[in-house]
N, C-alpha and C positions, 0 to 999 in steps of 0.2 A: 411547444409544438410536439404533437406523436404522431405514430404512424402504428397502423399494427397495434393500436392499442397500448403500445408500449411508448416511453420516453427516449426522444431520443441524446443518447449521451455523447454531449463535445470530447474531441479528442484533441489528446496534444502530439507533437513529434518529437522523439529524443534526438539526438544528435549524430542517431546512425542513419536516420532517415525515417527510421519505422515508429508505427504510431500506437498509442496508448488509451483504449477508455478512460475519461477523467475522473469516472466515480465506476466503482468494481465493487463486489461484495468480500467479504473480510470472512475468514473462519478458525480467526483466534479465540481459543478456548471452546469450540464446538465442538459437542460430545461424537467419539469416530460411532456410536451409534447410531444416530441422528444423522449425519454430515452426507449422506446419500439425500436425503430426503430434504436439508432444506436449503441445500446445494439444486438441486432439483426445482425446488419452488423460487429460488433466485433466477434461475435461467426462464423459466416461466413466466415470472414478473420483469422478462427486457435484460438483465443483467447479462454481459456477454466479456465480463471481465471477473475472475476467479482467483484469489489470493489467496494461499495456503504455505505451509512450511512443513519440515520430515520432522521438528520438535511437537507440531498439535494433533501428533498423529492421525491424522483426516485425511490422509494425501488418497487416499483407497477410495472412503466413499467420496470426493470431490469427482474422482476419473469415474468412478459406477455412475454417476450423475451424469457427466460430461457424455458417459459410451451411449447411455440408455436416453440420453435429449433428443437425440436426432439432429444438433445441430451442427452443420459443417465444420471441422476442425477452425480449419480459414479465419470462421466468422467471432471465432473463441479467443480471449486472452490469458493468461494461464498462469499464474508469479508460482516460484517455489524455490525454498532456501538453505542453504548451507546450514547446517549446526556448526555449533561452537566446538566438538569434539572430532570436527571432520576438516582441519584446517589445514593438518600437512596437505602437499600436492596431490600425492597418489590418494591420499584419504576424499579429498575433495572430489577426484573424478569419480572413482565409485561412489561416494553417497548421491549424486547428480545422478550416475545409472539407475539406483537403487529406486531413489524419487523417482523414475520416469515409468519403471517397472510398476511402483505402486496406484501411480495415475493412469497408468496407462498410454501414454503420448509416447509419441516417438520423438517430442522436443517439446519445451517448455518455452513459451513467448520471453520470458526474463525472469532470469535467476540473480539471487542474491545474497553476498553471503550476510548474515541474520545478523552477525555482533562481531564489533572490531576485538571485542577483549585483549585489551591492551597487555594485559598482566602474560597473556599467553606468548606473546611477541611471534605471531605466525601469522598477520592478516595482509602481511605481502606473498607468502605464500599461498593464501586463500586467494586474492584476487588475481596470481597465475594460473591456476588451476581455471577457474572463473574465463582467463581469455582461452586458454585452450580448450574451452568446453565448446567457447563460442566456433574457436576453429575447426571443431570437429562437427559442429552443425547440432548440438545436441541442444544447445540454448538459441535462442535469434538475437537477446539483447541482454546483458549484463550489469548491474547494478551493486550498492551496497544499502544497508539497513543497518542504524543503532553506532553511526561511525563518529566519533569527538573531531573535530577539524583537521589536528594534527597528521592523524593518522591516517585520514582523506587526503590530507596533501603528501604521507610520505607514501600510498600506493603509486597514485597518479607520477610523482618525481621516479620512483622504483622502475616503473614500467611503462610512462608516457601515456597509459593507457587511460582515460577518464571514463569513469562510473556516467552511465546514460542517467542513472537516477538513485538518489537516497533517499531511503525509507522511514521519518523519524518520528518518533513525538509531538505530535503540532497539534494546537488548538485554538479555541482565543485563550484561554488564560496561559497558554506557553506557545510564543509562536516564532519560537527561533528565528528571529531576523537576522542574525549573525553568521549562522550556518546556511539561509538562504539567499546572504547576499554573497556568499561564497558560492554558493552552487549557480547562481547568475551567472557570477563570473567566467567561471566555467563552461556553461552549458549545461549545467545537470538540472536534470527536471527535480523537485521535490515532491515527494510523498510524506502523507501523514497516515498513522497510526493514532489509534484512540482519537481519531476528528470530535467524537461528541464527549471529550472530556475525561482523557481515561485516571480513573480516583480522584476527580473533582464531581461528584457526582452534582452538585450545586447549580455546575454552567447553565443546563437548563432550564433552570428558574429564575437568572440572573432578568432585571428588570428588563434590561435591556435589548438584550434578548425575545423576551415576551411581548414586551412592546414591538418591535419588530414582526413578532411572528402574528399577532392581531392587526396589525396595519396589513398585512398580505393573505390573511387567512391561512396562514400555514403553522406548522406544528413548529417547536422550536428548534426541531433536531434538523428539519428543514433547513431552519436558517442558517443554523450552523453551518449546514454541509454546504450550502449556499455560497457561504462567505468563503470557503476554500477553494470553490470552482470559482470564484470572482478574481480571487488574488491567484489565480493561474496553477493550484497545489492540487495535484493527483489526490483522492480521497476512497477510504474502502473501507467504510464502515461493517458491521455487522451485529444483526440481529438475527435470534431463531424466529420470533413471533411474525408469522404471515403478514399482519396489517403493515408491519411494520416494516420490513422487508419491502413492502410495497411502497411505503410511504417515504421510506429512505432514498430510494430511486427518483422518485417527485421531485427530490430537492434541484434537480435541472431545470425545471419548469420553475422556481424560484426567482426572480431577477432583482438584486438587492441596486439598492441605488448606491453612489458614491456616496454620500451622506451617512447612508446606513454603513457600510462597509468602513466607513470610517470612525462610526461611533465603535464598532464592535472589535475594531482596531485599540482602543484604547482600552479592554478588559484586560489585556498582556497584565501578568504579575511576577515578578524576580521569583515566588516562590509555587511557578505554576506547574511544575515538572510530578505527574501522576504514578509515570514508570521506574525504571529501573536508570541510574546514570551510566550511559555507556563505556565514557571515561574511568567506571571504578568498578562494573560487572564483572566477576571473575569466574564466571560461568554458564 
């Protein structure tokens, strides 16, 4: 179902109350050239959820985009995150200024700090910084991204405070069951990064896949994003190319069955991990 020409995308609730578009547009690794213009064409094509960080340098043209839409703040979601070299406390509240200065917002829907980096042993101090931002009104919801379990559980024990939502790695060939049935536990929503397979570039040709995506007439990357909104996973893909960006958004209008969603359950692989191990990142 659309309206407005546009799809409309399910939302979930985090566990402050406030709510989350389930699929957002992504603008990892997009050129700060570019990032006005296809930040711009995202909002155009329905998207009304914006994921960005101060490391992909786009925070500027995501907020030129945002000023120059015309669309109500309100009706906008808006991610933006921590760096890893901004973890002491006072380091943490200014970079959060710094980010809001370059988007232009006077608050950001939910911030997150980017990476646990173990090795740095500061990621309880990042997620202090993180609630006092939220007390100061400059965030509305708090989360983390890129966190190894442990170190999820020693914020939360530190400060009683739980993470509304983690940011991680998930696909079907890696789909962390382990860390989401921990975030069940909890209440914390999950998110994925890289949904259509990040350094597996294979996924979408996987048979299974296809076959699925020709039983529905949809593209495969469709399906993909499909199978995340089914199993309940926040998703923010990203593309520059137009069609695509378009077609990405589609993936709502998708309705996988149980069946299917089951077979695509079973691509999980022990050696599915595309990115970076958060557990060994040291920067």
């Amino acid at each position: 179902m659309s309206t407005a020409s546009h799809p409309v995308v399910p939302t979930l609730t985090f566990r402050d109350g406030r709510t989350i578009p389930q699929l957002g547009y992504g603008v990892f690794k997009v050129d700060p050239d570019i990032a006005a213009d296809v930040t711009a064409q995202a909002l155009a094509a329905g998207y009304r959820h914006l994921d960005t960080a101060r490391i992909y340098k786009n925070e500027e043209g995501v907020g030129r985009a945002i000023a120059e839409s015309g669309i109500p703040r309100e009706e906008l979601f808006v991610t933006t995150k921590l760096w890893n070299d901004a973890h002491a406390f006072d380091d943490g509240i200014a970079a959060c200024e710094a980010s809001l200065e370059r988007l232009g917002l006077d608050y950001v829907d939910l911030y997150l700090v980017h990476w646990a980096v173990p090795s740095q042993g500061k990621y309880v101090e990042a997620w202090k910084a993180l609630i006092a931002l939220q007390q100061k009104g400059l965030v509305r919801t708090i989360g983390v991204s890129n966190f190894p379990k442990e170190q999820l559980a020693e914020i939360i024990e530190a400060t009683d405070v739980v993470p509304a939502i983690h940011q991680i790695e998930l696909h079907p060939y890696f789909q962390q069951r382990e860390l989401r049935a921990i975030h069940e536990e909890h209440g914390i929503l999950t998110q994925s990064w890289g949904p259509l397979g990040q350094g597996k570039s294979d996924l979408l040709e996987n048979p299974t896949i296809t076959a699925i995506a020709e039983a529905h007439g949809a593209s495969p990357a469709q399906v993909v994003l499909a199978w995340h909104l089914a199993h309940g996973i926040v998703t923010i893909p990203k593309s520059v190319t137009p069609s695509r960006i378009v077609e990405n958004l589609a993936a709502v209008e998708v309705a996988l069955t149980a069946e299917e969603v089951a077979a695509i359950d079973e691509l999980d692989r022990p050696d599915g991990r595309g990115g970076a191990d958060p557990a060994t990142k040291t920067a």
